[in-house]
N, C-alpha and C positions, 0 to 999 in steps of 0.2 A: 122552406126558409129562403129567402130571398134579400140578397146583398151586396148594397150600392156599390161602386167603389170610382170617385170622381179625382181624375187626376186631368191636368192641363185642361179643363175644360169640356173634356170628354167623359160620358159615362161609359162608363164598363159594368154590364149587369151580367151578374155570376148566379145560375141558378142552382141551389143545394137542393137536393134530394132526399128529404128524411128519409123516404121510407129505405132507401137504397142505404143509407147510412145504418138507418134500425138493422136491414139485412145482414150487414157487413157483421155489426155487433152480435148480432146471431150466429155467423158462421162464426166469429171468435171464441164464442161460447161454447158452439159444436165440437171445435176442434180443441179446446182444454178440457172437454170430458174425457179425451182418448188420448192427448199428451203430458204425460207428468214432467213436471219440474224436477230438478233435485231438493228434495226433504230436506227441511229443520232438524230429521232425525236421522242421528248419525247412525251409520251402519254397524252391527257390534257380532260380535261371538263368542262363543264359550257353553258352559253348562250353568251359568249363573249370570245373571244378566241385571241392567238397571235401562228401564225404557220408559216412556208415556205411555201405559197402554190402550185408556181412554181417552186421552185429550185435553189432561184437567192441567197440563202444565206442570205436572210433579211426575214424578220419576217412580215407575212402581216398580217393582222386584219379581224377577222371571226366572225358574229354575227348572230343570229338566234332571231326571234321576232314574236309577233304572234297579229296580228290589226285586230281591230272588228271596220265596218262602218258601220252606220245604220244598213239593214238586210245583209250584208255579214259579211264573216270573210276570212283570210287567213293567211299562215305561209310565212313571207319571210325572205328567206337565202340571207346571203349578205356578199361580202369580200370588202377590204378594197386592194389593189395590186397596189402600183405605183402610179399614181395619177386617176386611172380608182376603181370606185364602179360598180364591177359585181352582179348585183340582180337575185335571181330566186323565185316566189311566187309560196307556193300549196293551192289551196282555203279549205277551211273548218274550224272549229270553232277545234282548237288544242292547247294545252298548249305544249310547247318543248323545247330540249336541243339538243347539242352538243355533239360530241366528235372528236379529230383529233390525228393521228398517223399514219404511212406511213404502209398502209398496202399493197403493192405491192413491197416495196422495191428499190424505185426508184431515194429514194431523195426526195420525194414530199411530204408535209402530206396531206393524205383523209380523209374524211369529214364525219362521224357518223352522219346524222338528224335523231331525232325521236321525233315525233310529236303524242303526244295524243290525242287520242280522247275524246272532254269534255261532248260528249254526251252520251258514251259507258257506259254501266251497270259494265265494268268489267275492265276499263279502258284497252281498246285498244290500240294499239298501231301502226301504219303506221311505217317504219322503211326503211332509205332511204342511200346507201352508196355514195359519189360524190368525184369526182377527179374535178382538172383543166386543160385541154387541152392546147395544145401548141398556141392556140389563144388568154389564158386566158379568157374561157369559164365555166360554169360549167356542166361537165357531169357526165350521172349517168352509175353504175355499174351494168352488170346484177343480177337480182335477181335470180338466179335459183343456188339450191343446186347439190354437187357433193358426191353422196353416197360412203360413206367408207364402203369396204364388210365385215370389223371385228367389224362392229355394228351391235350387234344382233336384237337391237332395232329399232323399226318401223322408217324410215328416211322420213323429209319432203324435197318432190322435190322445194318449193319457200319457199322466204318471202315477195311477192309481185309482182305485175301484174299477179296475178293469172285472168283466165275469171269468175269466180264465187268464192266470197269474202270465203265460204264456203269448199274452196278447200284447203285454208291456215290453218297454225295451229294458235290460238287466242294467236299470240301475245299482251306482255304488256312493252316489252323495250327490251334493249339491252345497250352494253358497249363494250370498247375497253379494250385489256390486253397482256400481254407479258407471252410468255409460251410456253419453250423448246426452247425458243432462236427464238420466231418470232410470231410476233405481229398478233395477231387474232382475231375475233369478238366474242362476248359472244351472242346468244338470249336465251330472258325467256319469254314461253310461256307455258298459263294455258291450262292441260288437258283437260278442258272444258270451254265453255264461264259462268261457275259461281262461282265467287272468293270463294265462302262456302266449295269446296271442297278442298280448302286450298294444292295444288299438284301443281305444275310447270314441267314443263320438262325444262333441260338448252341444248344449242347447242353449240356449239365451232367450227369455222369454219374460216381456211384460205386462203387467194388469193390463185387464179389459173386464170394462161389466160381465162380459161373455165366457172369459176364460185367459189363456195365457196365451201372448199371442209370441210366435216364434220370429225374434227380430233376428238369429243368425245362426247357424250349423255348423260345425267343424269337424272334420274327422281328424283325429292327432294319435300316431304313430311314436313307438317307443314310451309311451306316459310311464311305465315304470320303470323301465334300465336305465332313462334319462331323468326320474326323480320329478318327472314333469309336475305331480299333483302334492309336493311337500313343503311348501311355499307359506310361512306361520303368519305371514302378513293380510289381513282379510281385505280383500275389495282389490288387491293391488296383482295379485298375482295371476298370471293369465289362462292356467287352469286350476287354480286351489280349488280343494276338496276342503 
């Protein structure tokens, strides 16, 4: 593109560059696959929930419940979408919550489960992220971390399906939150599996095609003689559980 521009007599010729332009518009593109904005959808929690969960602009109904029969038990997830109830059960004896907020940036809100362990010495925590497919299904998101190289600090490769429970770090929850303009996960796991040592590390990590990428680390000292993780406000508190 090429464009005149005549003032006093003088031309001025300004040569535009499509293709350097098309370029530019390309890297923009690049770089909003890998940067989320903050979501239309609000961040929420609880064991009962009202979120988008496909997209359709209505509000569908998410619940999370945890049934003990005779000698079994299990957690099951359940949405409410249209006039269809999509169930997903994990067996084992867990006390659980919720959280939802569009963490890939699609319009859609995803689905925080975390399911405690009622039998863990140090309250464990299983910690499970879920989308809904375009079948309205529910699927799950990989568990595998994405190391940030300006953390100096020791980085964990999962927070689940690890092959040896032992390879994870001892999580005890997680939460949703907004921070620098795009919606991210929080986990709080104990340096060691015995709450005495009263130490957490936090994790911050958000979507990537690839996995969850680690935006920041903390180790925080005293989390429970100082009440650190009891904070009822969601998104606001600086290590809520």
């Amino acid at each position: 593109m090429t464009l005149f521009w005549i003032r006093n007599g003088t031309a001025f010729i300004v040569i535009m560059c499509v293709a350097l332009c098309l370029l530019g518009c390309g890297i923009q593109i690049k770089e909003n696959e890998t940067v989320h904005q903050t979501a239309d959808i609000p961040i929420d929690m609880g064991i009962e929930l009202r979120s988008d969960l496909n997209g359709d602009g209505e509000e569908d109904r998410v619940y999370v419940k945890d049934v003990r029969s005779g000698d079994e038990a299990y957690t099951q997830l359940a949405a409410a979408v249209g006039n269809a109830l999509v169930v997903k059960d994990y067996m084992g004896y867990y006390s659980s919550y919720l959280a939802t907020g569009d963490l890939s940036g699609n319009g859609k809100a995803d689905v925080l489960l975390v399911r405690c362990d009622t039998g863990s010495n140090y309250g464990a925590a299983e910690i499970s992220l879920l989308y809904f497919d375009d079948d309205n299904e529910w699927r799950e998101y990989p568990k595998n971390f994405i190391h940030n190289p300006d953390i100096a600090l020791s980085q964990p490769d999962k927070f689940g399906d690890a092959e040896n429970w032992w390879d994870l770090e001892r999580y005890i929850g997680a939460t949703l939150f907004h921070k620098d303009g795009k919606p991210m996960v929080r986990f709080i796991a104990l340096l060691e599996d015995d709450i005495s040592q009263d130490t957490v590390k936090i994790i911050e990590a958000s979507y990537r095609d690839e996995g969850w990428y680690i935006e920041n680390m903390e180790i925080i000292d005293n989390y429970y003689t100082e009440n650190k993780g009891e904070d009822s406000t969601v998104g606001t508190s600086r290590y809520f559980l």
